[in-house]
C-alpha positions as a printed Julia matrix, in Angstrom:
470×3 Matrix{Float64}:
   0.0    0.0    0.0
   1.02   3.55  -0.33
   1.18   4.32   3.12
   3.42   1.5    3.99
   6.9    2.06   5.38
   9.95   0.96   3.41
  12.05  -1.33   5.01
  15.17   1.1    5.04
  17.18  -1.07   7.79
  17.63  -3.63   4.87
  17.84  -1.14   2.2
  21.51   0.39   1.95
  20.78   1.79  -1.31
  18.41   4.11   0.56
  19.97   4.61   3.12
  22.79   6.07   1.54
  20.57   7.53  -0.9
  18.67   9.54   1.47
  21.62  10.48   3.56
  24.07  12.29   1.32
  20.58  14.58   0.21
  21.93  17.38   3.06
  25.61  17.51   1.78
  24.71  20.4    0.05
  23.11  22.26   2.59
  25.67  20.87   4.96
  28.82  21.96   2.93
  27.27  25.93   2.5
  26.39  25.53   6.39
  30.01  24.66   7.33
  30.75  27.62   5.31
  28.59  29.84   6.98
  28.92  28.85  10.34
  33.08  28.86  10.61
  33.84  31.11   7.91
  31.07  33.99   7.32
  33.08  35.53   9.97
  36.02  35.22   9.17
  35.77  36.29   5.64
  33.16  39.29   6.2
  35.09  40.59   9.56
  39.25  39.62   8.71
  38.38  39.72   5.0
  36.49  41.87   3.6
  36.81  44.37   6.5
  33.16  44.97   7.32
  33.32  45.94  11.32
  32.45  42.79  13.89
  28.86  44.71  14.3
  28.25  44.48  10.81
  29.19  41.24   9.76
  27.09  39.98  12.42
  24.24  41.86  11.38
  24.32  40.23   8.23
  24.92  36.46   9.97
  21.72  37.86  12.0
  19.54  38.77   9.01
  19.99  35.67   7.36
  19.4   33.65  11.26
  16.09  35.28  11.1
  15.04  34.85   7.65
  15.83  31.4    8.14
  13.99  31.32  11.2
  10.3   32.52   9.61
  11.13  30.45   6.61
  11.43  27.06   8.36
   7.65  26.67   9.95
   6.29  28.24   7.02
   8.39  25.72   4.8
   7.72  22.9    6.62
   3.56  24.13   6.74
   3.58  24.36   2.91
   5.51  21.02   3.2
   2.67  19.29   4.6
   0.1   20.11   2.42
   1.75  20.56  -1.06
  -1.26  18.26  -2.35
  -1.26  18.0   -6.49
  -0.73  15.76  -9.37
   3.54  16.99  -9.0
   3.73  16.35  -5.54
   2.14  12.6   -5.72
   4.25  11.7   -8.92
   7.24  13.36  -7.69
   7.06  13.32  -3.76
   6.2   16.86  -1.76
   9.15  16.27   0.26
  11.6   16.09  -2.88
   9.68  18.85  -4.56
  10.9   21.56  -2.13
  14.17  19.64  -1.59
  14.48  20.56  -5.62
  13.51  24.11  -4.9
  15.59  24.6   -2.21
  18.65  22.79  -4.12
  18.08  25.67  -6.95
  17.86  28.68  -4.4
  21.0   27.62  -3.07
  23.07  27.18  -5.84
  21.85  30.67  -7.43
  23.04  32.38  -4.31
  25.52  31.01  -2.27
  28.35  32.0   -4.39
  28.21  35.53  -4.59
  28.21  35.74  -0.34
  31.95  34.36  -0.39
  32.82  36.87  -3.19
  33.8   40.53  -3.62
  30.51  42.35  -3.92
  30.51  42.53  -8.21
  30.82  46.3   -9.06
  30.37  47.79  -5.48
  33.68  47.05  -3.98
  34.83  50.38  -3.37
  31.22  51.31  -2.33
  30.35  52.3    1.5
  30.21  49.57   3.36
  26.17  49.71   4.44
  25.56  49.73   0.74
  27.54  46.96   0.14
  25.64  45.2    3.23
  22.28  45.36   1.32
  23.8   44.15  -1.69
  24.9   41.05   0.27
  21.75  40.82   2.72
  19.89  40.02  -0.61
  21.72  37.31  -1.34
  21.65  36.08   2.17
  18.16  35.9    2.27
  17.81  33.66  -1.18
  19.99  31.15   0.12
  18.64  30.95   3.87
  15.19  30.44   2.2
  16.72  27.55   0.07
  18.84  26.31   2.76
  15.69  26.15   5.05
  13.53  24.2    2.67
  15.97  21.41   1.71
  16.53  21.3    5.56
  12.83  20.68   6.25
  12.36  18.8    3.4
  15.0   16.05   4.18
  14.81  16.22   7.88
  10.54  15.43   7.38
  11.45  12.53   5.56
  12.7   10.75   8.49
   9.36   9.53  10.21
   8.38   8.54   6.7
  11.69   6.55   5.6
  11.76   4.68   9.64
   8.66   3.64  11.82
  10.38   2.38  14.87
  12.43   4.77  16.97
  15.86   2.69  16.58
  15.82   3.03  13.32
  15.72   6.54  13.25
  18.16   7.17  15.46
  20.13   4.76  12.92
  18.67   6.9    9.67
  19.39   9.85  11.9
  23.16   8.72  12.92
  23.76   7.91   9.24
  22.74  11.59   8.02
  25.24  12.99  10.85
  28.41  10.89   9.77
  27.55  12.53   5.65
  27.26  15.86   7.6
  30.36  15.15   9.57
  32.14  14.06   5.63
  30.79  17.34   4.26
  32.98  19.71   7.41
  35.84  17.3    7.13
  35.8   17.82   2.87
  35.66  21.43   3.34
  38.23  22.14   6.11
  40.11  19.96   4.48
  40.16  21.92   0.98
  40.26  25.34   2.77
  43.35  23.77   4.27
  45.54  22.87   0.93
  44.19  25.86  -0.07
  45.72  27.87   2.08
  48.49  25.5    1.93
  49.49  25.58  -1.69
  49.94  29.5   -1.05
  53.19  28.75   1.04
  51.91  31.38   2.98
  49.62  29.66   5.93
  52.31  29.17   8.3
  53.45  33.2    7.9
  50.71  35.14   8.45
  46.9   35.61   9.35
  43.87  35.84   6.96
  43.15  39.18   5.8
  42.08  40.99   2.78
  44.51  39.05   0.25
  42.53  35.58   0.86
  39.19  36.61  -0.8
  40.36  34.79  -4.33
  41.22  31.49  -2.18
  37.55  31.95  -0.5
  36.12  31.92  -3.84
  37.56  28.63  -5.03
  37.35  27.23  -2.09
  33.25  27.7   -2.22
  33.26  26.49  -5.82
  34.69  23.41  -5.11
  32.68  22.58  -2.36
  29.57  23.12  -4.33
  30.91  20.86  -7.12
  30.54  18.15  -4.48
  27.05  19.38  -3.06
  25.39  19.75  -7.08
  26.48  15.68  -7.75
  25.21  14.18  -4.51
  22.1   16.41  -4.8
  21.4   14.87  -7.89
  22.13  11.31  -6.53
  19.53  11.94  -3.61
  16.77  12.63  -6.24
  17.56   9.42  -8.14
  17.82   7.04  -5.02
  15.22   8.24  -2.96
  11.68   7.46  -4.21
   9.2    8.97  -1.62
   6.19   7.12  -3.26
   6.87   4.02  -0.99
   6.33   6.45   2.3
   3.69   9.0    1.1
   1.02   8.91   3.26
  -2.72  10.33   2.57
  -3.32  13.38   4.91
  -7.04  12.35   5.19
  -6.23   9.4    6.44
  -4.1    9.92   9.23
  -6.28  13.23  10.77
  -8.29  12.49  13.27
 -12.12  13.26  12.32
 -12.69  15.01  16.25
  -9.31  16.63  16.25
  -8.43  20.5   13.89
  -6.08  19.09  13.11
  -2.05  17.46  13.91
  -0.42  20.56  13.85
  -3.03  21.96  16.27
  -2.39  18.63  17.86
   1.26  19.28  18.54
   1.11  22.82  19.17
  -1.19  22.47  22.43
   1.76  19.09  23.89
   4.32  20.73  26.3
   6.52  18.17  25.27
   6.39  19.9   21.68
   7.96  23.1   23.73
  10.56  21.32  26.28
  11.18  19.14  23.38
  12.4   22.57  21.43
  14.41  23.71  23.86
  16.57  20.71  23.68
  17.06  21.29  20.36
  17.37  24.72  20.69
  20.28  24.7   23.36
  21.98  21.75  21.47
  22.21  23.96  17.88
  23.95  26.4   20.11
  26.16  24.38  21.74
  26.77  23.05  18.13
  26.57  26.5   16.16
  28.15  28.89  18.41
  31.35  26.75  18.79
  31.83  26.18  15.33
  31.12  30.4   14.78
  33.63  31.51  17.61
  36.15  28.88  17.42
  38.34  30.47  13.82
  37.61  34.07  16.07
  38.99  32.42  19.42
  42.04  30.87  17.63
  42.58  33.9   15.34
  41.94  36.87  17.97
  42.71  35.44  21.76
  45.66  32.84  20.84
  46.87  34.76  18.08
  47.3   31.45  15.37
  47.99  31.55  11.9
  45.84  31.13   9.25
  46.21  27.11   9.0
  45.02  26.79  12.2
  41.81  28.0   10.93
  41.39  24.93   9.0
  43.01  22.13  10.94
  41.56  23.01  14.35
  37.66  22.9   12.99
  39.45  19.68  10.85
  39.79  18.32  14.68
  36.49  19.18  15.71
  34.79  17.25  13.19
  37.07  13.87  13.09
  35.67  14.3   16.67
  32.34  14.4   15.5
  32.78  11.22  13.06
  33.84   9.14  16.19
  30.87  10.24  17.25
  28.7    8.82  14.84
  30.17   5.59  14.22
  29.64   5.56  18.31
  26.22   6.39  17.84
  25.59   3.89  15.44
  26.65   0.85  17.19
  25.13   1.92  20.37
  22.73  -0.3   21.71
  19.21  -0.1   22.2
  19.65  -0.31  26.22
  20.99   3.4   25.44
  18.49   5.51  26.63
  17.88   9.35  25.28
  18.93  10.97  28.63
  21.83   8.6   29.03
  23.15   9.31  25.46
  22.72  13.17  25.73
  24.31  12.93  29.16
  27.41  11.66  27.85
  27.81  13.77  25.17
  27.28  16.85  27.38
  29.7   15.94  29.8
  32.27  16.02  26.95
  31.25  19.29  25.61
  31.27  20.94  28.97
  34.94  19.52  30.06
  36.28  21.3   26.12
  34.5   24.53  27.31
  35.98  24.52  30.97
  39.45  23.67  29.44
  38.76  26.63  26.64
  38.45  28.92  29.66
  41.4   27.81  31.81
  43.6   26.87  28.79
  46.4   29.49  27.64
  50.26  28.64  27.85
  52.06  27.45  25.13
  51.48  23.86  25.27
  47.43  24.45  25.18
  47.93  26.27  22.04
  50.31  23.83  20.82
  48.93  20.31  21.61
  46.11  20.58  23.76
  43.47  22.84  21.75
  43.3   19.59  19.36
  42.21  17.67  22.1
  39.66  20.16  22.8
  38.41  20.63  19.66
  37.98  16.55  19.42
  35.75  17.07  22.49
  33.93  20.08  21.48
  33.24  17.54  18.13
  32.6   14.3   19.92
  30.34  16.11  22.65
  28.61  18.25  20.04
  27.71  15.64  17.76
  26.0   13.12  20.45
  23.72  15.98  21.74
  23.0   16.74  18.28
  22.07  13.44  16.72
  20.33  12.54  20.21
  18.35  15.5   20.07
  17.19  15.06  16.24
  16.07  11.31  17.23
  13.71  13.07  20.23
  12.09  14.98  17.28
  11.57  12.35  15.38
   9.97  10.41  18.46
   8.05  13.15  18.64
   6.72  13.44  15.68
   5.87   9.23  15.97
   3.48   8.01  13.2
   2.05  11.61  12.6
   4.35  12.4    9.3
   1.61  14.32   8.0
   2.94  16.86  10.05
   6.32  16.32  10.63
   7.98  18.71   8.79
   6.01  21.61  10.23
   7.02  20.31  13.46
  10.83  20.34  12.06
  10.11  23.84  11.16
   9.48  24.66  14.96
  12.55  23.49  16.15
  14.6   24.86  13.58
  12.51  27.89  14.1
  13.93  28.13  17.57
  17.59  26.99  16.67
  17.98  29.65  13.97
  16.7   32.41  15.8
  18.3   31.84  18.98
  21.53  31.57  16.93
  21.5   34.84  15.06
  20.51  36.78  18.01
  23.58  35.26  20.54
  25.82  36.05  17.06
  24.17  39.48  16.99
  25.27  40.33  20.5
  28.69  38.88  20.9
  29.86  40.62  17.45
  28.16  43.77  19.31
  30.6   44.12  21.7
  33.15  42.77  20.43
  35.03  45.82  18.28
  35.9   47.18  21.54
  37.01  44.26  23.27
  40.36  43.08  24.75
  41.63  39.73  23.26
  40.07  37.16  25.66
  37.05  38.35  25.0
  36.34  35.29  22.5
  37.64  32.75  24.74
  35.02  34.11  27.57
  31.99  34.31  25.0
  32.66  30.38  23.77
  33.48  29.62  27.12
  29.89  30.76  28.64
  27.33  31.01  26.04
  28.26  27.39  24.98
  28.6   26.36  28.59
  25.14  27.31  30.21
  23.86  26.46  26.74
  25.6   22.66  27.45
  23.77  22.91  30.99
  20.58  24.32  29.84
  19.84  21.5   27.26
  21.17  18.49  29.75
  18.68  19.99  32.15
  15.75  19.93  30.06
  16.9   16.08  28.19
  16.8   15.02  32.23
  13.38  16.59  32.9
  11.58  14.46  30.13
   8.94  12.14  31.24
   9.27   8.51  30.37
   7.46   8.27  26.61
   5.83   5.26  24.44
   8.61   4.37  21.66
   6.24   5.22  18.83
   4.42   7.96  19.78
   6.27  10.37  22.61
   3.38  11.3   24.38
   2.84  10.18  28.35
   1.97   6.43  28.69
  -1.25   7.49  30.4
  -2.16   8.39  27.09
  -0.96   5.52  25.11
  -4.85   3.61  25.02
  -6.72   6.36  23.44
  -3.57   6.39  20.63
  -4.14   2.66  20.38
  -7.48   3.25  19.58
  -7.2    6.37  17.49
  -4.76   3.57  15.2
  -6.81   0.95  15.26
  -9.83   3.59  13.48
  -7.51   4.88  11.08
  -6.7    0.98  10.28
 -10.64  -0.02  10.21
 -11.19   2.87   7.41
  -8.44   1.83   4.93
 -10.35  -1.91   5.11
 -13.92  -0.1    5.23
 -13.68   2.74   2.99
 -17.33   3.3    4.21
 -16.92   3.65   7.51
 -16.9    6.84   9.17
């Protein structure tokens, strides 16, 4: 039937298929995240305000776009959508908006460089927002696919663990070109990035994107979403508005945010600060830039592989627990850490934990969505468009404020901002993982509540056999 679940735990070619969909989006993110920065702050020579303005604008675009996405998601409803899939249809929109954008935000701005800068900043803004619209809807788009592609919750985590480790491929492949980029110059070990580097920026972004376009394609030629579509109509129920009115009035829908919420800044503000910290407070050269995020993420690959042969006795709050206790230790260490040997030796080991403790949180925290969502994929990705709702502008707004103050500040003041913000954001999302109530596997809702779900299934089951019952 058309509503059926594929069995993706025996289907590799799917597997894969589905999971190398985000490399694009994940490529242009590791871009964004370590480097926007870098090369609008060091490189172009906007002021820390400004450049973060513009990392702001495009947190907050990305932001609205992502419930809105992920509503329009839900209910794309025509002949396209049903031939093609609705997910795939935005991925392909989204795939398009990012590749006619992205470029020119990692380039001089074309016939305006001499211009004042706050010209040049809308010039760039409306590129920004093109590509965080794009970005957001592959985002939804794949994410949603998740509850569709896996039905029980270890399989998800598995679908979920397997997405990470291409995520974790796509930072390793592009620190590791920005690294023989800046290599082949001869010039890494001699001085620190500034103006000079924009031309390396550039081909560094092309390349990148080279490797997003072909696995793009190979996601819409593997994936076939008519195995999981699932009727709408059949899955509402008749006494309800509605499942996204459904999730909207569940606390757990809100705790479950904040999780996700503190983890993407755990995950997002490290990766943002770190080039800053290692540029501006311990004074590294340029390849540093590139081989200490090149640490973070080989931390973040053990990670996954961990993930993925954990076994089912591994509980949520057991798994996030871990993985915060790393990230905490590599932001305590950050703080305290500052003779020569810490910048020599020991900032790798940090960076490995800042990785390996990210990553955990992370991929537990996208597997609590998904039990969240449970068998309600009708409405999945506009509750994916919540959380990343919450992530995005959370993000731009703790960007906003530490670039803020930061033209003025001493040198430390980098190490103290990734110390702290990522810190009580570590604490704040171990807090709330600990504070979840104990949840059916299928469904994440109370177990008090697990009989009238039962019977709310069995209904939905009588109707596809009785099309005339009501």
């Amino acid at each position: 039937m058309d509503n059926e679940f594929v069995d993706i735990s025996t289907s590799l070619r799917l597997q894969l298929g589905y999971a190398i969909g985000h490399i694009l989006n994940d490529v242009c993110a590791s871009l964004w995240f370590t480097y926007f920065l870098v090369f609008f702050h060091l490189v172009l020579e906007f002021s820390a305000s400004q450049s973060g303005n513009l990392m702001l604008i495009g947190q907050i675009v990305d932001a609205l776009a992502t419930p809105f996405i992920g509503y329009q998601s839900d209910h794309t409803d025509n002949a396209l959508s049903i031939r093609y899939g609705r997910r795939k249809l935005w991925h392909l929109f989204g795939t398009a908006c990012v590749l006619t954008s992205f470029p020119f935000i990692f380039s001089e701005c074309i016939g305006c460089s001499t211009t004042h800068r706050w010209a040049q900043m809308y010039y760039f803004a409306a590129f920004i927002i093109i590509f965080q619209i794009g970005w957001a809807a592959v985002q939804i788009s794949h994410l949603s696919l998740i509850p569709e592609l896996a039905q029980d919750d270890h399989t998800r985590t598995h679908l979920t663990a397997v997405r990470y480790g291409f995520t974790v491929f796509s930072n390793l492949f592009v620190y590791i070109v920005t690294w023989i980029t800046l290599h082949i110059t001869g010039e890494c070990d001699k001085h620190q990035v500034g103006p000079s580097d924009a031309w390396k920026f550039r081909h560094i972004v092309y390349v990148v994107l080279g490797l997003g376009v072909v696995a793009s394609i190979l996601f819409h030629l593997s994936v076939n979403e008519k195995y999981s579509y699932r009727r709408q109509e059949q899955l509402l129920e008749p006494n309800e508005a509605g499942a996204h009115n459904i999730f909207l009035r569940k606390p757990l829908l809100y705790q479950v945010a904040g999780v996700y919420m503190s983890t993407r800044l755990v995950v997002n503000i490290s990766q943002v600060l770190v080039p800053l910290y290692l540029h501006r407070t311990l004074g590294l050269a340029a390849r540093a830039l590139a081989v200490v995020p090149l640490a973070m993420y080989l931390g973040s690959l053990t990670a996954a592989g961990v993930q993925r042969l954990a076994p089912r006795s591994f509980t949520r709050k057991l798994t996030y627990s871990l993985g915060s206790a790393c990230a905490l230790a590599s932001f305590v260490w950050i703080y305290f850490g500052y003779d020569v040997n810490y910048k020599v030796y020991f900032i790798y080991v940090v960076a490995v934990l800042i990785g390996f403790g990210g990553a955990v949180m992370l991929v537990t925290s996208l597997a609590l969505t998904a039990d969240l969502v449970g068998d309600k994929t009708e409405a999945s990705a506009f509750v994916y468009g919540l959380m990343s709702f919450t992530d995005k502008l959370a993000c731009g707004v703790a960007i906003a404020l530490i670039q803020m103050y930061a033209d003025e500040s001493d040198s430390t003041y980098y190490r103290n901002a990734l110390s702290w913000v990522c810190g009580i954001a570590t604490v704040c999302g171990l807090t709330l993982t600990l504070l979840l109530p104990k949840f059916t596997q299928d469904t994440f809702v109370p177990m008090s509540n697990s009989s009238s779900i039962l019977r709310n299934t069995e209904e939905i089951e009588s109707q596809e056999t009785d099309p005339h019952k009501v």
